[in-house]
C-alpha positions in Angstrom: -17.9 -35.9 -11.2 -17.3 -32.8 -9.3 -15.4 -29.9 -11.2 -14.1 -27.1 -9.4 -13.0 -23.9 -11.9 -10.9 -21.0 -10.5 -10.3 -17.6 -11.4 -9.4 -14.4 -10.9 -5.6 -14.9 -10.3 -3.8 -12.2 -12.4 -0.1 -10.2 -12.2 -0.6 -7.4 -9.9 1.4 -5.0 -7.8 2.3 -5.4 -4.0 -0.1 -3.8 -2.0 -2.8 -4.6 -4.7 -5.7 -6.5 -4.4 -7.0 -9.4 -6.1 -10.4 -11.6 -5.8 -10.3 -15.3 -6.4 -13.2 -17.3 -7.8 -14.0 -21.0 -7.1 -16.8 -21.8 -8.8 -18.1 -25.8 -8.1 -20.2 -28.0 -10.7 -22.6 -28.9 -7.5 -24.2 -28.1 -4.0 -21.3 -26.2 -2.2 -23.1 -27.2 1.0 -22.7 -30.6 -0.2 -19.1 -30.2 0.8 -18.0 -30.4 4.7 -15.9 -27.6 3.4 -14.3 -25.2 0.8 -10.5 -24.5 0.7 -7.6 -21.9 -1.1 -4.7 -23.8 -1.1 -1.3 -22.6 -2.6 1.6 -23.6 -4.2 4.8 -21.7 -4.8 7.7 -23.4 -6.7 9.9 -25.6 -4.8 7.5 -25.4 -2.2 4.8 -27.6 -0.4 1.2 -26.7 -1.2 -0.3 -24.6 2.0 -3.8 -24.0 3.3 -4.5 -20.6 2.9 -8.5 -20.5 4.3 -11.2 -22.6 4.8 -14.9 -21.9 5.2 -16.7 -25.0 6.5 -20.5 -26.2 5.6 -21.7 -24.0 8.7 -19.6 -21.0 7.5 -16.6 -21.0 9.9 -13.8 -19.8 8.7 -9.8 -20.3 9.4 -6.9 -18.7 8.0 -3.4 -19.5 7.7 -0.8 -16.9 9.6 0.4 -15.7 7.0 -2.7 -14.0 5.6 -4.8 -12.9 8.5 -6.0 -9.7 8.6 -5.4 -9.4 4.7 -7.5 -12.1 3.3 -11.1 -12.8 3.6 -13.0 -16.3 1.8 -16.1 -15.7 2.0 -19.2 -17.7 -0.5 -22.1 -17.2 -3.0 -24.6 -19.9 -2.1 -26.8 -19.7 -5.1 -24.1 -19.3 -7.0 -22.1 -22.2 -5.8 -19.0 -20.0 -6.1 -16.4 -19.5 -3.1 -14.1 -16.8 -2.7 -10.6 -15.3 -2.0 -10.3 -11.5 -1.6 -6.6 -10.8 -0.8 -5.2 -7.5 0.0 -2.3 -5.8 0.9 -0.7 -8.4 -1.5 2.8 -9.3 -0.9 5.7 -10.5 -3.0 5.6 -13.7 -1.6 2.0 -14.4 -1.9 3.2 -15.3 -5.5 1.8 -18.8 -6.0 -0.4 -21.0 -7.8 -3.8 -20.9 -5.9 -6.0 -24.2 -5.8 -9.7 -24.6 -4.9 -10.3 -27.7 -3.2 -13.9 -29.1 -1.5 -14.0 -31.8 0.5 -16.5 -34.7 1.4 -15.9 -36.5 4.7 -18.1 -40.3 5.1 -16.3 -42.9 6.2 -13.2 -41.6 4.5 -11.9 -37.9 3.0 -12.4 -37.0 -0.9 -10.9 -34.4 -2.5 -11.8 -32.5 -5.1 -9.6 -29.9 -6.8 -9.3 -27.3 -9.5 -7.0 -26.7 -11.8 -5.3 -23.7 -10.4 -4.8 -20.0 -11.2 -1.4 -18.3 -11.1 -1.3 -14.9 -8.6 2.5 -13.2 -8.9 2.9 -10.1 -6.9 5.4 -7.8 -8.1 7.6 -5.5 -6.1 
C-alpha cells in the first residue's frame, strides 16, 4: 500500500513563506504524477500543481508566479514552496500520486493545515 505523509503546513503571516513536504512510501517515478491539492472549508478541493513523471509542471491561476513544486528523487519526497502567501491560501493541502493503467488510482495523504493570517 502506498502512503503519502505531508508536512510543513504551519500558521504564518501573509506575505510569508512556507515549504510543503510530500514524502511517498515508494518510487515517486512509479507515479504518472505528483499533485498539491487543497481544500478550504465549504469549498471543493482544487489542484494547486502537478509535476508529471518527466517533470512537467502545471499550476493552478491562482498560484502562479508564487508557488513552485518541485521533487527530491532519492528522497522520494515532492514539494510545495509557496510565497507571497495570501489569506486565502488558508486551506488544508493534500498530496496525492497517481497511477494511470487501464484505469486511474489515487493515492492520498492525510493533509496538513496552512492558515495565512492578515
Amino acid at each position: 500500500q502506498v502512503q503519502l505523509v505531508e508536512s510543513g503546513g504551519g500558521l504564518v503571516q501573509a506575505g510569508g513563506s512556507l515549504r510543503l513536504s510530500c514524502a511517498a512510501s515508494r518510487n515517486i517515478f512509479s507515479f504518472n504524477a505528483m499533485d498539491w491539492y487543497r481544500q478550504a472549508p465549504g469549498e471543493q478541493r482544487e489542484l494547486v500543481a502537478r509535476i508529471t513523471s518527466d517533470g512537467r509542471t502545471i499550476y493552478a491561476d491562482s498560484v502562479k508566479g508564487r508557488c513552485t513544486i518541485s521533487r527530491d528523487n532519492a528522497k522520494n519526497t515532492v514539494y510545495l514552496q509557496m510565497n507571497s502567501l495570501k489569506p486565502e491560501d488558508t486551506a488544508v493541502y493534500y498530496c496525492n500520486a497517481f497511477v494511470v493503467t487501464n484505469r486511474r488510482t489515487d493515492y492520498w495523504g492525510q493533509g496538513t493545515q496552512v492558515t495565512v493570517s492578515s
